[in-house]
N, C-alpha and C positions, 0 to 999 in steps of 0.2 A: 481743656484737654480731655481726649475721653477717657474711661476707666481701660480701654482694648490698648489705646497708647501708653495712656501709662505701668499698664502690667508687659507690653512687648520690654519697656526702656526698666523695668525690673528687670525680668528675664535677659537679656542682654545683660545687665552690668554683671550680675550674678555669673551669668557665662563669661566672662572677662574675669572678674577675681577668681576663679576658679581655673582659668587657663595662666595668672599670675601664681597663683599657688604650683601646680603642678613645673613650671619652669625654673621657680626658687625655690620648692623642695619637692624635688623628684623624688631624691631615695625615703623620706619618711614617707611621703605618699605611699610609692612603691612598697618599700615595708608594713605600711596597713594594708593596702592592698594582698602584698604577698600573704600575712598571718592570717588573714580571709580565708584564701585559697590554699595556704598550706593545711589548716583547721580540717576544711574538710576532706582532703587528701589523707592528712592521718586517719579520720576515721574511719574511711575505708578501707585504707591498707590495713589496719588492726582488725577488721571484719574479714583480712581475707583477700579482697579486691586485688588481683595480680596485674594487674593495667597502673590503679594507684601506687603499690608499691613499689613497684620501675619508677612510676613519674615520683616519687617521693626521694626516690634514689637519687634521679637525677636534680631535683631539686636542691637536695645537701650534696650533692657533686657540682654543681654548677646555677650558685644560689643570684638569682635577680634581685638588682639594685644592692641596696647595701647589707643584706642578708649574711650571717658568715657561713664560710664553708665547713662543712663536719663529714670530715672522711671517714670515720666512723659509723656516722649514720646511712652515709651514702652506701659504705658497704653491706649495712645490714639488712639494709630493704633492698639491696639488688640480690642480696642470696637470698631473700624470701623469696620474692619472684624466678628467684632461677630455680629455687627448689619447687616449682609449680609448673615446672616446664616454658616458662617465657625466654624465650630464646636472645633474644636482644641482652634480658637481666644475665645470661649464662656469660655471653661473650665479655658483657661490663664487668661481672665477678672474675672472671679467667682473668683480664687485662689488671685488676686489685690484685689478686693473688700473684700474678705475674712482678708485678711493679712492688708490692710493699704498700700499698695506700689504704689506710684505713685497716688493712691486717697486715697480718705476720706472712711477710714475704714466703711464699710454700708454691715452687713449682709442677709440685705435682698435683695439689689442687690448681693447678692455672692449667695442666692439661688435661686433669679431667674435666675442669668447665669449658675450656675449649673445643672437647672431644663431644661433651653434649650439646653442644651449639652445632662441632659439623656436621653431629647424626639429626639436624634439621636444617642440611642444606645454608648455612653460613657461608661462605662464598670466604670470606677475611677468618672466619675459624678455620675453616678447613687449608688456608694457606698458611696460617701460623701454626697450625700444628703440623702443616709440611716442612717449615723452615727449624722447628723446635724438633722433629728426627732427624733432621738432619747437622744442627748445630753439633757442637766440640763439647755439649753437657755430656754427662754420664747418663745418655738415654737407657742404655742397657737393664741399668738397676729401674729405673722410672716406667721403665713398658713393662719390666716383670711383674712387679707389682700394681701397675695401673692393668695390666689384662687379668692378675687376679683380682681384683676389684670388680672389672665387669664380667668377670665368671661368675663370682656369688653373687651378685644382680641378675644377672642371666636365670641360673638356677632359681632364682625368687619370684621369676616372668616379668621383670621389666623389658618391655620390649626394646626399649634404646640401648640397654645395657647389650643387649642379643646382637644389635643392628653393630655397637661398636667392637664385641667379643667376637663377632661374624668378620670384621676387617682386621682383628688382629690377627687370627688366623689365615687371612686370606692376604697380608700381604707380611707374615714373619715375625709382626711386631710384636716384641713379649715373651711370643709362644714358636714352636715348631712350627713352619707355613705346612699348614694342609688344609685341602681345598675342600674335600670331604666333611669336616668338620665348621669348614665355613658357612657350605651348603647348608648342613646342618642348624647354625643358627639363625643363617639368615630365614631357614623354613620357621625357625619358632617365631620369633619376630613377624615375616609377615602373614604366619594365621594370625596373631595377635591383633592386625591391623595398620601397622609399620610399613607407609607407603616406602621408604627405603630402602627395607628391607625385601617389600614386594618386586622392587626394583631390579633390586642386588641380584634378589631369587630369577628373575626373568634372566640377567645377564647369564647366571651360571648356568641356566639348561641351555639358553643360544648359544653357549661355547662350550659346552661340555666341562665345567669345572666344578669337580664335585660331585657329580652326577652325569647321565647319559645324557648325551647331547636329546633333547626334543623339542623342538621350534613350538608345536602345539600348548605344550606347559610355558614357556618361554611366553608366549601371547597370552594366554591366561593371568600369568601374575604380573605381566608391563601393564597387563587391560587393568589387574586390583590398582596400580598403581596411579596409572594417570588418572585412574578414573577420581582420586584424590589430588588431583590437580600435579603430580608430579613431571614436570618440563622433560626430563628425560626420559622418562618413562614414556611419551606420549610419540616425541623422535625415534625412541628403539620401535614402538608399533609402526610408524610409517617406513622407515627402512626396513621390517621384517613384512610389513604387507609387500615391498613390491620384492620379497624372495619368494614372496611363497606364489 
């Protein structure tokens, strides 16, 4: 028999105990495997890495093979990453804070992480924090305090702070509704850069809220907007081109 023969019927068998191994123990497999990949997942999330620290999140949220679960840890690395602005980590910490898992159950931390997941277009944040104004909680006490929250962020130039202190006033929540003063942050916001709030800013001069109606300004800041990729921002330009 040649040497080529006999190394193929090595290699085979080898690949045969090894596909034996993996079918009678998956999870120790799986569990070295995992401690691999979880290894180096910590390191980066501890350097920083806001992609890692999400996926670390979810990892101790929803651990493969026989791994155990640590809501604890899950929750820590999804507020590091939501303190980074990663929007996904913002919704996964709102829905902790909401629930009681891995922290101390606190709804008004569940709507301000909420609130900063919808000032980046979350689609499921921005429906749960329609459904949570509108519940039988004591929003009253919850929006006064939650809009001053994003005043003194505001005032410090967080732009997201500006984008959701701009919709507090611009739809009552919290504060006296004026539209003026919505204008107003929504302008801080998008010089900042806050396609949102670039947004918001275009809506108010197309309808005159807040300020004098001017289609011209209204196109300029839909144009800052979409031109960062904002979907409605890009819709309000083609309805306003064929008015003009």
């Amino acid at each position: 028999m040649s040497k080529l023969i006999k190394f193929s019927i090595v290699l085979f068998v080898i690949s045969l105990c090894s596909g034996l191994i993996v079918i009678l123990y998956p999870g120790r497999l799986g569990g070295m495997m995992y401690d691999i990949r979880g290894y180096g997942l910590q390191k980066k999330a501890k350097r920083g890495d806001v992609g890692a620290q999400y996926n670390l999140g979810k990892h101790y949220a929803h651990p493969p093979f026989t791994i155990e679960a640590n809501e604890q840890q899950a929750a820590f690395w999804y507020l590091q990453a939501a303190e980074q602005g990663y929007c996904m980590a913002q919704w996964d910490i709102a829905e902790r804070y909401s629930r009681g898992a891995g922290v101390e159950q606190d709804l008004k931390q569940a709507m301000f992480w909420y609130s900063k997941a919808a000032a980046q277009d979350l689609p499921m944040a921005q429906k749960k924090l329609a459904e949570l104004y509108n519940s039988e909680i004591d929003a009253d006490k919850i929006l006064n305090k939650q809009a001053s929250w994003f005043h003194y962020s505001a005032e410090s130039g967080n732009a997201d702070c500006q984008c959701q202190l701009a919709l507090c006033y611009m739809l009552g929540h919290g504060v006296n509704q004026d539209y003026k003063e919505a204008a107003h942050w929504f302008r801080q916001g998008a010089e900042s850069g806050n396609a949102v709030c670039q947004y918001q800013l275009g809506c108010c001069y197309a309808n005159g809220l807040g300020v004098s109606r001017d289609l011209s300004q209204a196109v300029i800041w839909y144009s800052e907007a979409a031109d960062q990729g904002h979907e409605e921002a890009k819709k309000a330009l083609q309805t306003l081109g064929q008015q003009l």
